[in-house]
C-alpha positions as CSV (number, residue, x, y, z in Angstrom):
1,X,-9.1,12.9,11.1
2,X,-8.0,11.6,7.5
3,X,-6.9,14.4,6.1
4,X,-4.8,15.1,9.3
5,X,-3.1,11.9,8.4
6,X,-2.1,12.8,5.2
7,X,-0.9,16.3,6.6
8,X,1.0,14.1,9.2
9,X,2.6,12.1,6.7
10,X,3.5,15.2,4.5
11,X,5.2,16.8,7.3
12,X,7.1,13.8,8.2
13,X,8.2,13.3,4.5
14,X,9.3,17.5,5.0
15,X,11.0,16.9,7.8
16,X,13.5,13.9,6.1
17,X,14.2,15.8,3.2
18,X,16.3,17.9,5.2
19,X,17.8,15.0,7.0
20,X,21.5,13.9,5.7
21,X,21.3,10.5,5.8
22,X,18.3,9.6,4.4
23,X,19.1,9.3,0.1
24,X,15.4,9.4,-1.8
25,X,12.2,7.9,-1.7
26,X,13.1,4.4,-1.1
27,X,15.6,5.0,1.9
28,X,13.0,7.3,3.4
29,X,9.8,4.7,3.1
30,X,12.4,1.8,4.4
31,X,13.2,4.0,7.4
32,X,9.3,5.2,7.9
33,X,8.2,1.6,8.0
34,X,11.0,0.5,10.9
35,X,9.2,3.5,13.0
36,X,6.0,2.4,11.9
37,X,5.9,-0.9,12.7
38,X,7.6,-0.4,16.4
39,X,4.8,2.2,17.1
40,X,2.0,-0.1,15.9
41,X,3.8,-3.1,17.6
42,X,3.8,-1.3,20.7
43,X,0.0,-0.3,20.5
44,X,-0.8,-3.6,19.9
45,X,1.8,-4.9,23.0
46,X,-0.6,-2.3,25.4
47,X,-3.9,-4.0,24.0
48,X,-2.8,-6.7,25.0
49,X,-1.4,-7.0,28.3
50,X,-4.7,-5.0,29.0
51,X,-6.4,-8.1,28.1
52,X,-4.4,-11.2,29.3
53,X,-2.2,-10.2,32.7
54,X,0.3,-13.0,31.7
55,X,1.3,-11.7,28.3
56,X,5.2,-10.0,28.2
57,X,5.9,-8.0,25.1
58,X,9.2,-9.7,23.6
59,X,10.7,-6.3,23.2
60,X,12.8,-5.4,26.3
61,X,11.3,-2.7,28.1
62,X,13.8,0.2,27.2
63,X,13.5,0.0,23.7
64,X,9.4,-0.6,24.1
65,X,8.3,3.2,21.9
66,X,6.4,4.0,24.9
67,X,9.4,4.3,27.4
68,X,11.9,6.0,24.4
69,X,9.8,7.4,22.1
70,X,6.2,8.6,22.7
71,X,7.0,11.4,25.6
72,X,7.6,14.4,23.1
73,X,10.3,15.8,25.3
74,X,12.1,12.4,25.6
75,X,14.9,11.2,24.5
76,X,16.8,13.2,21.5
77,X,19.8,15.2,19.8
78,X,22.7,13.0,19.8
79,X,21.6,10.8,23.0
80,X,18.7,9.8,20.7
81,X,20.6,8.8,17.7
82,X,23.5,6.6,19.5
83,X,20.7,5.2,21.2
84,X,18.8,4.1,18.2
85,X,22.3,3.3,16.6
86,X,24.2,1.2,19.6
87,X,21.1,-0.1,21.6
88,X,17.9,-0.5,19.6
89,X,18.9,-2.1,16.0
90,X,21.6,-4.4,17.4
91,X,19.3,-5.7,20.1
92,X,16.2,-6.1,18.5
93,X,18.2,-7.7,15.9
94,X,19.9,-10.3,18.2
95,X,16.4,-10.6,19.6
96,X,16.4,-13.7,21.6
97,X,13.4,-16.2,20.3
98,X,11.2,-17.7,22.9
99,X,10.0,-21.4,20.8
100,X,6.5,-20.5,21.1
101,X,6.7,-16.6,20.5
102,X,5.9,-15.3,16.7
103,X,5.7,-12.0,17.8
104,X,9.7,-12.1,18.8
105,X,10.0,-13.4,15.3
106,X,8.1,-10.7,13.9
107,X,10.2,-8.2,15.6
108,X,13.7,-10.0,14.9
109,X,12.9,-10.3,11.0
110,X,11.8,-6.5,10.4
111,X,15.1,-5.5,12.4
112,X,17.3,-8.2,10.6
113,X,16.5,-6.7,7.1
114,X,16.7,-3.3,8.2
115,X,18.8,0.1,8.7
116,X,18.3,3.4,10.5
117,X,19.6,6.3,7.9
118,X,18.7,9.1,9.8
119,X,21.9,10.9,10.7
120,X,20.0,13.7,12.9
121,X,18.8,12.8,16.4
122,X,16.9,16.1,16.3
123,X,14.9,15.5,13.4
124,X,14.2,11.7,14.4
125,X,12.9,13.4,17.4
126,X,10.5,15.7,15.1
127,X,9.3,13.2,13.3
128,X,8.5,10.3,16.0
129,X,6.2,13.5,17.6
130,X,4.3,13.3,14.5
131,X,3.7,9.4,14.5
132,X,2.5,10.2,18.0
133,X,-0.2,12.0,16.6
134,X,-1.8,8.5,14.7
135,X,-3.6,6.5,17.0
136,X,-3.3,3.2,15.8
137,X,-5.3,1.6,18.2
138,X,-8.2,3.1,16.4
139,X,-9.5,1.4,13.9
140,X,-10.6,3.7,11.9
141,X,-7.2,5.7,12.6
142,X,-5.6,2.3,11.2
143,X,-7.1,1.6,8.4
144,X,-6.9,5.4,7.2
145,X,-2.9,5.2,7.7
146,X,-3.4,1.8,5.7
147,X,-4.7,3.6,2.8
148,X,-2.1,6.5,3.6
149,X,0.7,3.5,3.9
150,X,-0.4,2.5,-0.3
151,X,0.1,5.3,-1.7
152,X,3.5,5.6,0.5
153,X,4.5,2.4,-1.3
154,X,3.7,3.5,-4.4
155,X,6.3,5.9,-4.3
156,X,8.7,3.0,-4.6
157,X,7.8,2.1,-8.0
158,X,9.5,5.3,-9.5
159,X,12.3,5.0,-6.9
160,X,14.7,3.3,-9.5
161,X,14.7,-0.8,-8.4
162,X,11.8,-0.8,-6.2
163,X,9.4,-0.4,-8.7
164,X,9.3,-4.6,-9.2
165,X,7.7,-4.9,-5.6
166,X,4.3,-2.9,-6.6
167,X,1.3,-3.9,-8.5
168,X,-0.9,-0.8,-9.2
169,X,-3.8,-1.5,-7.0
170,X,-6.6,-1.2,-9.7
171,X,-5.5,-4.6,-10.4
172,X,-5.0,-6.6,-7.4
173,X,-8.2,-5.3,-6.6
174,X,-9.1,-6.3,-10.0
175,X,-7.8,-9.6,-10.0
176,X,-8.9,-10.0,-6.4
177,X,-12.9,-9.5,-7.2
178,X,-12.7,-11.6,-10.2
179,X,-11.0,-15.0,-7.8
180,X,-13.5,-13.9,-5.0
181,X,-11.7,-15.2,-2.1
182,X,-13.8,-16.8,0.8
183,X,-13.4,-16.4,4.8
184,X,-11.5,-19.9,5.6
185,X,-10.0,-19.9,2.4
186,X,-5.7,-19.9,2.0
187,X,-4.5,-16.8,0.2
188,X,-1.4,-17.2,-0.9
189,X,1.1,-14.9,-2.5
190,X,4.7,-16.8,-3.5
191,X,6.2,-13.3,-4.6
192,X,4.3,-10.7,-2.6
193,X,6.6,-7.4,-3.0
194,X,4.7,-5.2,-0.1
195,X,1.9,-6.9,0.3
196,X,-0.4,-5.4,-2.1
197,X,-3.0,-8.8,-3.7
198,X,-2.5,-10.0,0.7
199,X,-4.2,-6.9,1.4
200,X,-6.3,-6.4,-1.7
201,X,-7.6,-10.1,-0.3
202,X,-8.0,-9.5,3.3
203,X,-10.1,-6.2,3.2
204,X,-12.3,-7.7,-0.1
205,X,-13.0,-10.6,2.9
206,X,-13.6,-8.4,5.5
207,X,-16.1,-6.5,3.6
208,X,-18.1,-9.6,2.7
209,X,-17.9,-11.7,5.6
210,X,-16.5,-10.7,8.7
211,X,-19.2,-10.5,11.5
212,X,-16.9,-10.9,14.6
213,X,-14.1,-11.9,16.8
214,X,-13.9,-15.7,15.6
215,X,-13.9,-14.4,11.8
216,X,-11.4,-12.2,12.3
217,X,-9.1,-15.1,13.5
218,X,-9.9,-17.3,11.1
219,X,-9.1,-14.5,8.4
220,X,-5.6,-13.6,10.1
221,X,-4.9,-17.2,10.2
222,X,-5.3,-17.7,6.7
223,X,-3.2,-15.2,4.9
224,X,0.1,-16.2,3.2
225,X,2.9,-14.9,1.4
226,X,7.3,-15.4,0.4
227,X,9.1,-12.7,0.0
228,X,12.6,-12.4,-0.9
229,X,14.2,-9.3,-0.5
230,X,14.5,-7.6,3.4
231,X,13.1,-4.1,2.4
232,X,9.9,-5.2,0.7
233,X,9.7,-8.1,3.0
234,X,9.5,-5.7,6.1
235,X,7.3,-2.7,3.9
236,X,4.8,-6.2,3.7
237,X,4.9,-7.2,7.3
238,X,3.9,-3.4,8.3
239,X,1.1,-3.1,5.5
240,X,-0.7,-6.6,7.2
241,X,-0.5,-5.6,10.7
242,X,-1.9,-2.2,9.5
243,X,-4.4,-4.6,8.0
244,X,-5.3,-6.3,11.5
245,X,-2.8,-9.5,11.2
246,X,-1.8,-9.3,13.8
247,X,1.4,-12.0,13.2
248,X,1.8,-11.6,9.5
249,X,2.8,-15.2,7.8
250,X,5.0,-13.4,5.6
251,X,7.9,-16.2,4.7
252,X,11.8,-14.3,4.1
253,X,12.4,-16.4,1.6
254,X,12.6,-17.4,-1.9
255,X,9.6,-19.4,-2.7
256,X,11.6,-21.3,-5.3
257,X,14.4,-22.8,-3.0
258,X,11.9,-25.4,-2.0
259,X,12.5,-28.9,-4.5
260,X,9.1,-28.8,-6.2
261,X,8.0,-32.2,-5.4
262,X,8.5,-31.7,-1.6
263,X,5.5,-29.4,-2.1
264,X,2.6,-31.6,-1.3
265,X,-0.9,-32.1,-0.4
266,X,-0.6,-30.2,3.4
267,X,1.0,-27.2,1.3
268,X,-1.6,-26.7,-1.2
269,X,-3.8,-23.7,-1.0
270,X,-6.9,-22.6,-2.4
271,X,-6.4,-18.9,-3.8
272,X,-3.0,-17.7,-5.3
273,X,-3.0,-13.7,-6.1
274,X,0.3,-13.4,-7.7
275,X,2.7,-10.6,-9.8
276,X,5.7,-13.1,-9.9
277,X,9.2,-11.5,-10.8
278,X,9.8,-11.5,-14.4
279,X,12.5,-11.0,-17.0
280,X,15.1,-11.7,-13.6
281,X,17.2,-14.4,-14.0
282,X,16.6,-16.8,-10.7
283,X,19.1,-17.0,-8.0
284,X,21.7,-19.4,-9.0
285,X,21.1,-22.7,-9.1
286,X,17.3,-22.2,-8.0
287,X,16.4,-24.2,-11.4
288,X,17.5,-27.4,-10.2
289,X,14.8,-27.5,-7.6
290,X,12.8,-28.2,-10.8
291,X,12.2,-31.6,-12.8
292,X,14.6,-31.6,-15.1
293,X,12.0,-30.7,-18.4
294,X,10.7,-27.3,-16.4
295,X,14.2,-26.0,-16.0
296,X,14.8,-22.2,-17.2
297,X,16.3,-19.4,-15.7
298,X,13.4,-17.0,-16.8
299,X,11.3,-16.8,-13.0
300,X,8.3,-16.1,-14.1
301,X,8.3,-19.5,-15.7
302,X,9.7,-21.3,-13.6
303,X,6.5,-19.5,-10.8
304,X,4.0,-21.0,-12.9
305,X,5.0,-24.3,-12.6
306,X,5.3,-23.7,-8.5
307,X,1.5,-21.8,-8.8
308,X,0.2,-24.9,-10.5
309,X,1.9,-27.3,-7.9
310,X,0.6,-24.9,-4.7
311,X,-2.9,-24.6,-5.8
312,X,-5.3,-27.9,-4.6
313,X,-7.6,-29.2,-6.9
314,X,-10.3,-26.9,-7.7
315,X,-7.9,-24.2,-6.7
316,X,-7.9,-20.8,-8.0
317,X,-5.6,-18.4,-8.9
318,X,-5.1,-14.9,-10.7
319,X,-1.9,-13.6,-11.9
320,X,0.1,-11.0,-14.5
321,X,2.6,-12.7,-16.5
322,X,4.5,-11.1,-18.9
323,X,4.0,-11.6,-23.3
324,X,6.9,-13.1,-23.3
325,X,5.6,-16.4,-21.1
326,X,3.1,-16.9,-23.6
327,X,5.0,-17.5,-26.2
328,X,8.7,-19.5,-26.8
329,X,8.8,-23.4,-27.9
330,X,11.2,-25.8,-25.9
331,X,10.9,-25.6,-21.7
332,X,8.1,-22.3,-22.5
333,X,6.0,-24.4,-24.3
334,X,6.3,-27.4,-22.0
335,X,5.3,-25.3,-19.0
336,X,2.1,-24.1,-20.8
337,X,1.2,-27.5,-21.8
338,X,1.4,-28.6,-18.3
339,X,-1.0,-25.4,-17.2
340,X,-3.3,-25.8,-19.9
341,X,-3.4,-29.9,-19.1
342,X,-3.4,-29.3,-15.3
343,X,-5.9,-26.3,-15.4
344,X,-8.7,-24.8,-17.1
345,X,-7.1,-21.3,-18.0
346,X,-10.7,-20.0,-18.7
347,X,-9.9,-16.4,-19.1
348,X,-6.5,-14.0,-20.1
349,X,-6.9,-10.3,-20.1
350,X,-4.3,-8.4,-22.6
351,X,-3.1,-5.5,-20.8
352,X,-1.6,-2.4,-22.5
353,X,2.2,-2.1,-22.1
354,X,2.3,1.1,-20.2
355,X,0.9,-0.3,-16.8
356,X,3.8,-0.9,-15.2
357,X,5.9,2.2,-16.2
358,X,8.1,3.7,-15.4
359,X,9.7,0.5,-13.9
360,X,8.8,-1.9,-16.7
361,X,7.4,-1.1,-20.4
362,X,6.9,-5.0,-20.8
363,X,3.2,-6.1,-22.1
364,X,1.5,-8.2,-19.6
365,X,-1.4,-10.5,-19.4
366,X,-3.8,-11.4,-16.3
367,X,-4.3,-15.0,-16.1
368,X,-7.4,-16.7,-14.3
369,X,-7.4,-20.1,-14.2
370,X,-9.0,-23.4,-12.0
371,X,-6.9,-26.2,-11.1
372,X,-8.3,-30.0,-11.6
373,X,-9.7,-29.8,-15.4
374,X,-7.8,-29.1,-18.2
375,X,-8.9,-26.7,-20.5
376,X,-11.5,-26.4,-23.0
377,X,-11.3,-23.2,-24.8
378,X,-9.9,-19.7,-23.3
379,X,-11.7,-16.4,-23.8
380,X,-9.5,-13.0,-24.2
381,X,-10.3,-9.8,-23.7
382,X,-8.0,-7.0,-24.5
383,X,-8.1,-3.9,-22.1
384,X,-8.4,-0.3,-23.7
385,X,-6.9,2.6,-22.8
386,X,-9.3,5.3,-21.3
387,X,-10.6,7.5,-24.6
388,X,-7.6,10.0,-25.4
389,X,-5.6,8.4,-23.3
390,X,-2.2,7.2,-25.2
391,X,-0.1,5.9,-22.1
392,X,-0.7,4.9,-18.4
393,X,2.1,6.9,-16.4
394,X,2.8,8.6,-12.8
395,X,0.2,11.1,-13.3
396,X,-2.4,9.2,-15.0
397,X,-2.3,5.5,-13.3
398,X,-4.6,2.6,-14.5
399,X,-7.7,3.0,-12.4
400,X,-10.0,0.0,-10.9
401,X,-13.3,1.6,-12.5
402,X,-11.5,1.0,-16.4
403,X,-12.3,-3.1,-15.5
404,X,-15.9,-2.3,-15.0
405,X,-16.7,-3.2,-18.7
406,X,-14.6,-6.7,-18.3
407,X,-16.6,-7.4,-14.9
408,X,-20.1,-6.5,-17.2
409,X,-19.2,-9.0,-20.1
410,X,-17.6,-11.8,-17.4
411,X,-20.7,-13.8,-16.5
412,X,-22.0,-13.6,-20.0
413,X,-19.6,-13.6,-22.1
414,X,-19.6,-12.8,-26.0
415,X,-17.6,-12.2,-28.6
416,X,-17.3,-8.5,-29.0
417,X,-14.7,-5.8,-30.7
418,X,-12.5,-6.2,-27.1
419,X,-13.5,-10.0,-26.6
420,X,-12.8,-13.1,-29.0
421,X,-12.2,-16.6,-27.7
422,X,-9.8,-19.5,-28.5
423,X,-10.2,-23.6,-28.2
424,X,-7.6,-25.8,-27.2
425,X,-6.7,-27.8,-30.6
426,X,-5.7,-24.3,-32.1
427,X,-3.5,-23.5,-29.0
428,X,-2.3,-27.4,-29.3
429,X,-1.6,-26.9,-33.0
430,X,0.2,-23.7,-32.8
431,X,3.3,-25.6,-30.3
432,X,0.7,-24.1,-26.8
433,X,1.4,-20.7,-28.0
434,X,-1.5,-18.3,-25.8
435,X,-0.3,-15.0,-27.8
436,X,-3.6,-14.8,-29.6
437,X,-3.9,-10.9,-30.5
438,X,-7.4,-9.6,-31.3
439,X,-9.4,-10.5,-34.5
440,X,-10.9,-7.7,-34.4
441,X,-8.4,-5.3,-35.1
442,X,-7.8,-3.5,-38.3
443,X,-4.8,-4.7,-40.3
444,X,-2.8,-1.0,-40.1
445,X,-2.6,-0.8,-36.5
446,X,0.2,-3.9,-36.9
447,X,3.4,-3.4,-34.9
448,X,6.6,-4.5,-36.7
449,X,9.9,-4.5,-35.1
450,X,12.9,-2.9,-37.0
451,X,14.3,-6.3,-38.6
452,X,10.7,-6.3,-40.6
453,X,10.5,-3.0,-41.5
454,X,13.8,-3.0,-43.0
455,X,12.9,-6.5,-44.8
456,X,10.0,-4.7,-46.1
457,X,11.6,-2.1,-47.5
458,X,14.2,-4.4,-48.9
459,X,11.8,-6.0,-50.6
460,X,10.1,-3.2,-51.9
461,X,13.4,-1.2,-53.1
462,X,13.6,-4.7,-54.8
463,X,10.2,-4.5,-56.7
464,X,10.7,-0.6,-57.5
465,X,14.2,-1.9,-59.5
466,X,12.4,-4.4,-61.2
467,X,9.7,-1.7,-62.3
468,X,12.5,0.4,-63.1
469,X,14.1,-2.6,-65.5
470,X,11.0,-2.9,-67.6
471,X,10.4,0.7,-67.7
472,X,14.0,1.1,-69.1
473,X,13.9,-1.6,-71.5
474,X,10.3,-0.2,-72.7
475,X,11.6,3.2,-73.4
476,X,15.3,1.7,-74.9
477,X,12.9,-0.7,-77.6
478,X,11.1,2.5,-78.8
């Protein structure tokens, strides 16, 4: 069957191409996941009025997929389009909210945020046959597409402005294994783009310690994440119902409109997984939600000091944060004190710079720390390329199995040619900078920027004319 669903999913990606309306990847994966989700949500709507004779689907029943959409010679051509157009988006969108019913919410928020581009009833026709073909109400089906549904996102992070919603999943994974999340536990992402460290956290759960029906509740009920942008938002909602949430608590929102201090003890979590948006400016005004000496317009700043606050004591968290949050005196170096006094920032992992490309060619760092002790000393390792490698790009991606040596040396660590570690009253000394580079490195594999190369050839063009002077007044005294 999996390889069906990828031929599926090829097909369908064939078949939009020569659609009109629908303008590269990220238009195409934004109208996919609408489809998706409606197909899934109407699976899921079948289960269960199977099991509970009371239960109504919030969706009214013509624009349930089963009575428009999964009869292959239904509805299409233009009927199918003005349909879609004039009766499904602008309903679904106005749904009407029962109090109780998160499901109409569900449903209401994925159609708010979204757009149908298709401009071919024939070809949405064509390619609703071909969801037909997944059965999601298999489980196995399901979590096939899931894996199918990644690499679909993926695609966004070389679709121009997308990119920012994706973390490569060799380290969410990463980052997830190392912060072990338990069954019962809050997971909590405050930025989650798609969804990737949710579902990175639910699955490494469900692997470990789902045994049956009451787990499985308890592990959709404790799943958590603020998104602020309606395309990734909705992308994220589909990837954790694909993932067996059945309501995803996936917040629209921007997790820093909240005032900081109205974030208290019923709000705190025990696991954050976080790739918080950096080098953005924050929506305006955003900063004053923050005591005055936090206040910054750099976000992934200003998410560090919200991280800190979320977490409980003996909270956990692992997240990428730029170079540039590591270093910078004045509000930077104020927000680092507070982590370093709050929490014990045991461990940072320098990344190389490629990771992220093509969207970002910014160096970034994963931070684990423990909130509730401050900390002592921090251990770095610094990650290598793969042997030959010079650059993580499209074609070559960084891959889960390169952290096998960092998981070897993390129980027991010691200093090594990748690891060196750092105590507090040298951080304290050097103004809470954490840019500690390795020790171990030779001397000519320094970096300087332009301004220094130039200074150092200044000052060498200087020492040649002094040479020069002496040479000349040598040669005139002869």
């Amino acid at each position: 069957m999996g390889h069906n669903i990828s031929g599926i999913i090829k097909t369908i990606r064939n078949l939009m191409r020569g659609d009109k309306g629908v303008n590269g990847d990220a238009q195409r994966i934004e109208q996919l996941g609408w489809m998706i989700f409606l197909k899934i949500f109407d699976d899921k709507d079948i289960e269960m009025e199977l099991l509970d004779d009371n239960y109504v689907s919030p969706i009214p029943a013509e624009l349930q997929w089963r009575n428009w959409a999964s009869d292959d010679e239904g509805l299409t051509g233009e009927a199918l389009l003005v349909f879609i157009n004039t009766e499904l988006f602008p309903t679904l969108q106005k749904l009407a909210l029962g109090t109780t019913n998160k499901r109409a919410i569900l449903v209401r928020e994925v159609f708010e945020g979204n757009n149908n581009y298709m401009k071919s009833g024939t070809i949405i026709r064509q390619v609703i046959n071909k969801l037909n073909e997944v059965n999601f109400n298999s489980s196995e089906d399901r979590h096939m597409f899931g894996d199918i549904y990644e690499t679909i996102l993926k695609e966004l992070q070389s679709a121009g402005d997308s990119g920012e919603f994706y973390t490569p999943r060799a380290i969410t994974n990463f980052i997830t294994d190392r912060v072990d999340p338990k069954l019962g536990e809050i997971v909590f992402d405050p930025a989650c783009g798609t969804g990737g460290f949710l579902t990175s956290a639910i699955e490494h759960i469900r692997q470990k310690e789902v045994k049956n029906i009451d787990d499985r509740l308890t592990l959709q009920k404790s799943i958590k994440g603020v998104e602020l942008k309606p395309l990734p938002h909705m992308l994220a909602l589909t990837n954790l119902v694909l993932h067996d949430i059945e309501v995803p608590n996936i917040e629209y929102d921007d997790a820093l409109s909240k005032e900081l201090s109205s974030i208290t003890q019923k709000d705190r979590v025990d696991v954050i997984l976080a790739n918080p948006p950096f080098g953005g400016n924050v929506t305006d005004g955003m900063e004053m939600n923050f005591p005055m000496i936090y206040r910054t317009k750099e976000s992934a700043d200003l998410f560090l000091i919200l991280i800190i606050q979320y977490l409980k004591d003996g909270g956990r968290a692992g997240i990428v944060l730029p170079d540039g949050s590591l270093t910078g005196e004045g509000v930077k170096a104020r927000i680092r004190q507070k982590l370093l006094e709050d929490c014990n920032l045991h461990t940072i992992i320098r990344l190389p710079n490629s990771v992220f490309q093509p969207y970002a060619s910014v160096a970034t760092n994963l931070l684990f720390f423990t909130k509730g002790e401050p900390t002592k000393e921090i251990w770095y390792y610094e990650h290598q390329l793969p042997v030959g490698q010079k650059a993580y790009n499209k074609t070559n991606p960084i891959q889960l199995k390169e952290f096998d040596p960092i998981k070897a040396w993390w129980d027991n660590r010691l200093e090594s040619e990748q690891a060196w570690k750092v105590d507090i009253e040298t951080i304290k000394n050097s103004g809470y900078n954490l840019d500690f580079k390795n020790p171990h490195k030779k001397e000519e594999e320094e970096i300087h920027t332009s301004t220094q190369l130039l200074e150092m050839l200044h000052q060498s063009f200087a020492k040649s004319e002094v040479l020069l002077n002496m040479l000349k007044s040598e040669l005139t005294n002869e």
